[in-house]
Structures are given as C-alpha cells and as structure tokens.
C-alpha positions as CSV (number, residue, x, y, z in Angstrom):
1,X,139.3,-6.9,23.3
2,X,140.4,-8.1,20.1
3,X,138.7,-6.6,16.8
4,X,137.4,-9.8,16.0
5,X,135.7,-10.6,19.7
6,X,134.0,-7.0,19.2
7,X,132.7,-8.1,16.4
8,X,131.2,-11.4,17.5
9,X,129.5,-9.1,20.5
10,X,128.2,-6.8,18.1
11,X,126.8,-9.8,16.3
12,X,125.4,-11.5,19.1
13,X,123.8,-8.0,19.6
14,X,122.1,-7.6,16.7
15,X,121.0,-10.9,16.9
16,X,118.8,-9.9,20.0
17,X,116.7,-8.1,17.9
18,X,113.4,-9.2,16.1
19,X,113.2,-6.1,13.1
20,X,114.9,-3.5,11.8
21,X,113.5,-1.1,13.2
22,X,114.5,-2.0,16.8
23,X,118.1,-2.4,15.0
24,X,118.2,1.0,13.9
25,X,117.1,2.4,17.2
26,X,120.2,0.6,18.2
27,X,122.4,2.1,15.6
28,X,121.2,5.7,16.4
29,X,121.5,5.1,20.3
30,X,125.1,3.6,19.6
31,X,125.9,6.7,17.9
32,X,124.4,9.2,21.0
33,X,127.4,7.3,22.7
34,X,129.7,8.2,20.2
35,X,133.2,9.4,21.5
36,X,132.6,13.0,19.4
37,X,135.8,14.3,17.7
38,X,136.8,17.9,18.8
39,X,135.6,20.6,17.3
40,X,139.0,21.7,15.8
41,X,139.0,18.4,13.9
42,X,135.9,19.0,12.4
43,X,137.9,20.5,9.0
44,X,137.5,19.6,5.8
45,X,140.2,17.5,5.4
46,X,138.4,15.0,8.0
47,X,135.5,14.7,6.0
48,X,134.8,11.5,4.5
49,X,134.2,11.9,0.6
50,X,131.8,9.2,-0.6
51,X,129.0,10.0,2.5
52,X,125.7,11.7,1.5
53,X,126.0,12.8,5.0
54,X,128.6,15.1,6.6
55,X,130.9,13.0,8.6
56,X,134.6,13.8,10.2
57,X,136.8,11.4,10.9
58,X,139.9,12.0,13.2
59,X,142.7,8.9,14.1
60,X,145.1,10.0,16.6
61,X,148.1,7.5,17.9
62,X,148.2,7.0,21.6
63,X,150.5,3.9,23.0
64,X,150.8,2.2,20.0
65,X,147.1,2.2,19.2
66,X,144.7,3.9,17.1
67,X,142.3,6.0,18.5
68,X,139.0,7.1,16.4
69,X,137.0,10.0,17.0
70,X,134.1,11.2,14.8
71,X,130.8,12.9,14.2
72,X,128.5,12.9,11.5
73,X,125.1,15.6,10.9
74,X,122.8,12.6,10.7
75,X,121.8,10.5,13.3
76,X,121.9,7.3,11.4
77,X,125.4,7.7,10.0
78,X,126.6,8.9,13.3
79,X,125.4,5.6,14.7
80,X,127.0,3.9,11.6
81,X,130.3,5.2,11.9
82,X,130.0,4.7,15.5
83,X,129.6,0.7,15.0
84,X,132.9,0.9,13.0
85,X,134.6,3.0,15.8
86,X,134.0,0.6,18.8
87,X,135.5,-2.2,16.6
88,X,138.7,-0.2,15.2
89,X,139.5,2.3,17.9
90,X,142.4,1.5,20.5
91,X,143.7,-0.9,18.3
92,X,147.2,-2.0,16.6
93,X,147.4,-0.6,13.2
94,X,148.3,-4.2,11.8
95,X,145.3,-5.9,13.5
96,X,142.9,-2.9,11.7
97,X,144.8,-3.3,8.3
98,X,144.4,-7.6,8.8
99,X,140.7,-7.8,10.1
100,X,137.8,-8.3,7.9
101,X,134.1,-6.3,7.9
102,X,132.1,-9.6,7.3
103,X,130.3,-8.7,10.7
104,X,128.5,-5.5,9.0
105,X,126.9,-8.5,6.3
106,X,126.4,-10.5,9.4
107,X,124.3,-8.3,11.0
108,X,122.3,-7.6,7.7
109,X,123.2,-3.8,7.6
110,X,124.5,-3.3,4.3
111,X,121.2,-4.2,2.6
112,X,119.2,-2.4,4.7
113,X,120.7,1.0,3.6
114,X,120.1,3.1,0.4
115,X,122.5,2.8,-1.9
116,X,124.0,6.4,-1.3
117,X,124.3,5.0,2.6
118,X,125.9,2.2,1.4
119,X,128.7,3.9,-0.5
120,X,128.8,5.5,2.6
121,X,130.1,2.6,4.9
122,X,132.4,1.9,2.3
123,X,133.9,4.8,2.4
124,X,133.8,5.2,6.1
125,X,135.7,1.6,6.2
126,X,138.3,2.4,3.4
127,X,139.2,5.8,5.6
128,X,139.8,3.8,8.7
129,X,142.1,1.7,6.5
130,X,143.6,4.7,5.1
131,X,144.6,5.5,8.7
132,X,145.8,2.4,9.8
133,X,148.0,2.1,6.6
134,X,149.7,5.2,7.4
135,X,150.2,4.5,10.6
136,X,151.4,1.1,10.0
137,X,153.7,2.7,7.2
138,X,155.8,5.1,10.1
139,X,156.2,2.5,11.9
C-alpha cells in the first residue's frame, strides 16, 4: 500500500470511533502490535531526543525500502510511534521524504496530547524524516 492509502485507512479507522477514550485504547492496542526493535538497537543513539518518554527508533534498508522498528517505555507513545510506523515502514525513501502527516490532525491526535507528548510526535516524525533523507542521500 501506498503511504497515503494507509493513511486514509487509518483515518477511516479512527473515524469508527465515538470518544477518545475508545481511540486511545486503539492507539495502545496498535502499539502491543508493534514490530519491537531488537534489543541491541535499543542504544542511545536510537533514542529520540524531544520524547518525555523513552523511545528507540531503528530504520534498516531491505529491497529498496525502509524498514522501521521501535519501542518506547510507555504504552501510549509505543502506540503513537507505532501509528507512524505502519504508515512509513517498507517504504521508498522519496515517498517518506514527499508525503505529508495531515492524517495525525485528521484523526484529532495532536490536540488530544499534552504538550510534552506533542513535542513528542514531532520529534518522532522529524527522526523518520531524518532516516529517509539519509537514505535517499546514498542513493
């Protein structure tokens, strides 16, 4: 799937759901499903700076793709950073570094975290497009 199909299902997702409360149970369950990053990866140099929560980060090229891994020692974020995964992982580094977050406004996420959280998904975002930059840039 493209980036921007996953997007629209992950929209029409969110959509399904009457509170934000059920959303967040959504979020955390989306991160229990998480594709954890190995243990050696959990270093410091993985870790996002900008997260009020611990999270790694590790990007690893596989047939001319992306592929994410992570974890994070909050549920929440964990879930968080998993929504960004399932929309940037196993994809062209060009299509991450061309493709928009508007979906995370769309689904009303952004103003439903504290502001520390927030800076948070920022960051998260702005490391995925560190990534994708450098791998775009060997290419």
């Amino acid at each position: 799937m493209t980036i921007q199909e996953l997007q629209e299902e992950i929209i029409d997702e969110f959509s399904m759901f009457d509170d934000w409360e059920e959303r967040f149970q959504y979020i955390i369950d989306m991160g229990k499903s998480l594709p954890l990053i190995d243990p050696k990866y959990k270093t410091d140099e993985n870790v996002i700076k900008g997260c009020q929560s611990k999270v790694w980060l590790h990007s690893e090229e596989r047939n001319g793709k992306i592929v994410f891994t992570a974890d994070s020692d909050a549920i929440i974020t964990r879930g968080i950073i998993a929504l960004l995964i399932r929309v940037f992982s196993n994809q062209k580094a060009k299509d991450i570094l061309d493709s928009g977050t508007d979906y995370i406004d769309k689904i009303g996420l952004k103003e439903q975290l504290s502001p520390t959280r927030a800076n948070g998904l920022v960051s998260m975002i702005k490391q995925i497009k560190m990534y994708a930059l450098a791998y775009n840039s060997k290419q």
